[in-house]
C-alpha positions in Angstrom: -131.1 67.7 79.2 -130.1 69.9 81.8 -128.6 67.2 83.6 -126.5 66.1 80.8 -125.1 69.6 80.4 -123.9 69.8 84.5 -122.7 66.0 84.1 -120.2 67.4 81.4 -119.1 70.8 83.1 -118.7 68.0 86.2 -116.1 66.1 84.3 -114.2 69.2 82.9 -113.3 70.4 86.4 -112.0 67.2 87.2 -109.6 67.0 84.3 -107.9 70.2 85.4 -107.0 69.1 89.2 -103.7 67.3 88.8 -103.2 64.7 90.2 -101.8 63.9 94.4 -98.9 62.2 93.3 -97.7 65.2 90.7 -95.6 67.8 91.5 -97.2 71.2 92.8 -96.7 73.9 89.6 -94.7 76.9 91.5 -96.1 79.8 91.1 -95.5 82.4 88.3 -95.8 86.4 88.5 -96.0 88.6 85.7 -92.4 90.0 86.4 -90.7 86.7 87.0 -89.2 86.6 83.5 -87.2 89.6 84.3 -83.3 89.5 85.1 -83.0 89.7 89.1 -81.4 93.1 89.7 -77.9 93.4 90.1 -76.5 93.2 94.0 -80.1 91.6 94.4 -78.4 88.1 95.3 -81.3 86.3 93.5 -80.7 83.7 91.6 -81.8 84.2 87.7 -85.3 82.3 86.9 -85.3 79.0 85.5 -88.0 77.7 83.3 -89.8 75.0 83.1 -87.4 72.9 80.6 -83.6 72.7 82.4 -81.9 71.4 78.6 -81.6 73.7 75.5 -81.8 71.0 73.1 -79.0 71.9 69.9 -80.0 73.7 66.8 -78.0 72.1 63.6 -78.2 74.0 60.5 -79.0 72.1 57.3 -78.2 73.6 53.7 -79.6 71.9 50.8 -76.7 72.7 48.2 -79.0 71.3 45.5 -81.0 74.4 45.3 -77.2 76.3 45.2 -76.0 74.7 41.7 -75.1 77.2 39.5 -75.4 77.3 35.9 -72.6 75.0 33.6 -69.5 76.7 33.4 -67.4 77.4 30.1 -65.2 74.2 29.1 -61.5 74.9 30.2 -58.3 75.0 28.0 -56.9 71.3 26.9 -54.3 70.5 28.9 -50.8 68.6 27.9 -50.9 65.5 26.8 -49.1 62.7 29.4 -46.3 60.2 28.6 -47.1 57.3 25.7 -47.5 54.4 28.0 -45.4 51.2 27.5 -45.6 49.6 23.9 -48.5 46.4 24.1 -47.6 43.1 23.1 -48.0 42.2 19.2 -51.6 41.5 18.0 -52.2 38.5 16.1 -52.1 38.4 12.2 -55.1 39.3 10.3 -57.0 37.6 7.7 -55.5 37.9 4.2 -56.3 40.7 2.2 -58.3 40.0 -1.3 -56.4 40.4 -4.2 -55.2 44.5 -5.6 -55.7 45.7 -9.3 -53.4 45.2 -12.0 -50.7 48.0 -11.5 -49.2 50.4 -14.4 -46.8 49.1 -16.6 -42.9 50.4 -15.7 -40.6 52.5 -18.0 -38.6 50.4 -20.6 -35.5 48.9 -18.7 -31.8 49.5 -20.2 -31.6 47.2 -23.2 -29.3 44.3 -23.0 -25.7 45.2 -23.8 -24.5 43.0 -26.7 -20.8 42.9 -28.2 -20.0 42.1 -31.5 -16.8 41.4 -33.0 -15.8 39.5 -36.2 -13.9 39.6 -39.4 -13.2 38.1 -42.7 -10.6 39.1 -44.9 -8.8 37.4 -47.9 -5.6 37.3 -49.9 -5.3 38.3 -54.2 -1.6 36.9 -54.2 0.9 33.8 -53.7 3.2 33.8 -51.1 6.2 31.6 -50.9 8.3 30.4 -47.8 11.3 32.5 -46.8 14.4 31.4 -44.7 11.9 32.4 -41.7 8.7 32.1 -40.4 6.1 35.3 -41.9 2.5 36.3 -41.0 0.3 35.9 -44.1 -0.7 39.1 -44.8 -4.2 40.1 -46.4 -5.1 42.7 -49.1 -9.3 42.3 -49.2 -11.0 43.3 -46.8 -15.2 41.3 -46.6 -15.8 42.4 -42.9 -14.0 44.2 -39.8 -16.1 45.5 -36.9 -14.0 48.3 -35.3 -11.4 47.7 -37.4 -10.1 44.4 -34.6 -8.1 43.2 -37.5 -4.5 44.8 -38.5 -4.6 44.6 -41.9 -1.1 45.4 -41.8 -0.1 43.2 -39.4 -2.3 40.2 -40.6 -3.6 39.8 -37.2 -6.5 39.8 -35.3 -6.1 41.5 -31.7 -8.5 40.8 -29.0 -10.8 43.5 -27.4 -13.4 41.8 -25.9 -12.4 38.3 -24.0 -14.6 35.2 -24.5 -14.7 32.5 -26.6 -14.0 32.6 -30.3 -14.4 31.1 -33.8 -12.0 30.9 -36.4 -11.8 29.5 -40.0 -9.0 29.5 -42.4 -9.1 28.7 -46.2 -6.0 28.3 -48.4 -5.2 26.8 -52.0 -2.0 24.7 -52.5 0.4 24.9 -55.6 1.7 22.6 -57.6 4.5 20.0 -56.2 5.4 22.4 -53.6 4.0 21.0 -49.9 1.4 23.4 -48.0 2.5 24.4 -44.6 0.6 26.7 -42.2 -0.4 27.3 -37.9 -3.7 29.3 -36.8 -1.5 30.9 -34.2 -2.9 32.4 -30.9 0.4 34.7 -29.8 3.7 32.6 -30.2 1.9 29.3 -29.9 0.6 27.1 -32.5 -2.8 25.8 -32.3 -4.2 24.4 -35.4 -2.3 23.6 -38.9 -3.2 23.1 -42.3 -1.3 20.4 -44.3 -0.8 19.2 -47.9 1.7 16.9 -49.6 3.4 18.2 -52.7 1.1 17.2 -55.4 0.5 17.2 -59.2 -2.7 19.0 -58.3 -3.2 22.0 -56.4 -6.6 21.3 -53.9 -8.4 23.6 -51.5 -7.7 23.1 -48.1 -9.4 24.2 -44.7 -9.2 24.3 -40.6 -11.5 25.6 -38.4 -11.2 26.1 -34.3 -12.6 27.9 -31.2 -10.3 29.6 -29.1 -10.7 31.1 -25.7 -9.0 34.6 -25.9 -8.1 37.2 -22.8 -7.9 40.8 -24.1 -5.1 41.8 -26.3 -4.5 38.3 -27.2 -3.7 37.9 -30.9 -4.6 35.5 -34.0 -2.6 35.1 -37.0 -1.7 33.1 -39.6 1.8 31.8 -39.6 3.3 30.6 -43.0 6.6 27.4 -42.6 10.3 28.7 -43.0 12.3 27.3 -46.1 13.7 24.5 -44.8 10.3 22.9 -45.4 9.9 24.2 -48.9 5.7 25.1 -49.1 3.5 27.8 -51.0 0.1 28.8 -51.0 -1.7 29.7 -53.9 -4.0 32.8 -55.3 -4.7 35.5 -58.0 -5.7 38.3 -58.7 -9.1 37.3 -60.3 -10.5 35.2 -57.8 -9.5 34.9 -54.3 -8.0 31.8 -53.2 -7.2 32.4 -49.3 -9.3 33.8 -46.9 -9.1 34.2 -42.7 -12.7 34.7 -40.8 -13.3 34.7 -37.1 -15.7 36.5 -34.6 -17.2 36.4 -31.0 -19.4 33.6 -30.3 -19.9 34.4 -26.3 -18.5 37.3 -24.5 -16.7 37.0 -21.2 -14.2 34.0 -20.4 -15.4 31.3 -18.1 -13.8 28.1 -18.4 -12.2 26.2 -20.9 
C-alpha cells in the first residue's frame, strides 16, 4: 500500500515539469502588474495573451415589446381605381308577385253629333233655287243644325250619314239635291203623277269643319212641289257622325 501511494505522488511531480521543447514561463513578481513609473523608460507589462478578442453586445428586443397601442385615426380614403370590365349576366330571376292595380285612366273621348228634324208644310218652287226650311224639331245635339237656315254646319270633321224623306204632290214633278256647300250630291226625283208617293235618298259624306248640308228645292222652270201638313209630317232631314276625324275618302 505504501508503495502504491509514492508511485502516485511519483507521477504527479512529473506532470508539473513542462516539457524541454516548451517555452520557459518568465518570471512574475507581485508588483509586475503595476504601470512602470513615469521617466522610468520601462516598457508597460504585457500578459500572457497579446489579442483582446472583441466584445459585441446582443439585445434581445423580444423581452422589450411593449404593450398594444391604441388604434390610430382612419385615414383618407385613396382614388377609385379604374372601372373593371363588365361581369357576365346572371341567371334569370324567378318570377315577382302580382303588382297593385293603377288609378282609372282618362276615359275615352267620344263625339257625338246628329239631328233629325221635319217639315208640317208644302213648299212650292220659286223663280230660284231655296233651302227647305224645317219647323219640328225630333233631335239636335248642340244645336249643329240652323233651324233657320235649314242647314246642318259641321263641327266635328269625319265621315257622315244622311237621310232625306219627302212626299210628292199631285201632277206636279218632285225635284230636290242633298247639297254639301254649293255642290250637289245626291237628288231625289219623281215624275208628275196622278198619285202622290213617298220618296227617299240616303248618303255618307266626308265633311271638313264648317262644311254645310242642306236641302236644295228646283227653281220654276222645272215646275215641282213637295208635299206635307199640318197633322202628320210628311218631310223629314236626319244625319249624324258615324266616325270622327277625316282620313281618306
Amino acid at each position: 500500500m505504501l508503495g502504491v501511494l509514492l508511485l502516485l505522488s511519483l507521477t504527479s511531480l512529473v506532470a508539473l515539469v513542462p516539457p524541454p521543447s516548451a517555452p520557459p514561463f518568465p518570471c512574475r513578481h507581485c508588483c509586475d502588474h503595476l504601470e512602470p513609473e513615469e521617466g522610468s523608460g520601462d516598457q508597460p507589462p504585457t500578459g500572457r495573451f497579446s489579442h483582446v478578442p472583441e466584445v459585441r453586445t446582443y439585445i434581445n428586443m423580444t423581452i422589450l415589446k411593449g404593450d398594444k397601442g391604441e388604434r390610430g385615426d382612419r385615414g383618407t380614403p385613396g382614388k377609385a381605381g379604374h372601372e373593371g370590365p363588365p361581369g357576365s349576366r346572371g341567371p334569370m330571376g324567378s318570377k315577382g308577385t302580382k303588382g297593385h292595380a293603377g288609378l282609372p285612366g282618362d276615359p275615352c273621348k267620344v263625339q257625338y253629333s246628329a239631328f233629325s228634324v221635319g217639315r208640317r208644310k208644302s213648299l212650292h218652287s220659286l223663280e230660284s233655287y231655296q233651302a227647305v226650311v224645317f219647323d219640328t224639331v225630333f233631335v239636335n245635339l248642340d244645336g249643329h243644325f240652323d233651324m233657320f237656315k235649314g242647314k246642318f254646319l259641321c263641327h266635328i270633321p269625319g265621315i257622315y250619314f244622311f237621310n232625306l224623306n219627302i212626299h210628292t204632290w199631285n201632277f206636279k214633278e218632285t225635284y230636290v239635291h242633298i247639297m254639301q256647300n254649293d255642290t250637289e250630291q245626291a237628288i231625289v226625283y219623281a215624275q208628275p203623277s196622278d198619285r202622290s208617293i213617298m220618296q227617299s235618298q240616303s248618303l255618307m259624306l266626308k265633311l271638313e269643319l264648317s262644311d254645310e248640308v242642306w236641302v236644295r228645292l228646283y227653281k220654276r222652270e222645272r215646275e215641282n212641289a213637295i208635299y206635307s201638313d199640318d197633322v202628320d209630317v210628311y218631310i223629314t232631314f236626319n244625319g249624324y257622325l258615324i266616325k270622327d276625324g277625316v282620313e281618306g275618302k
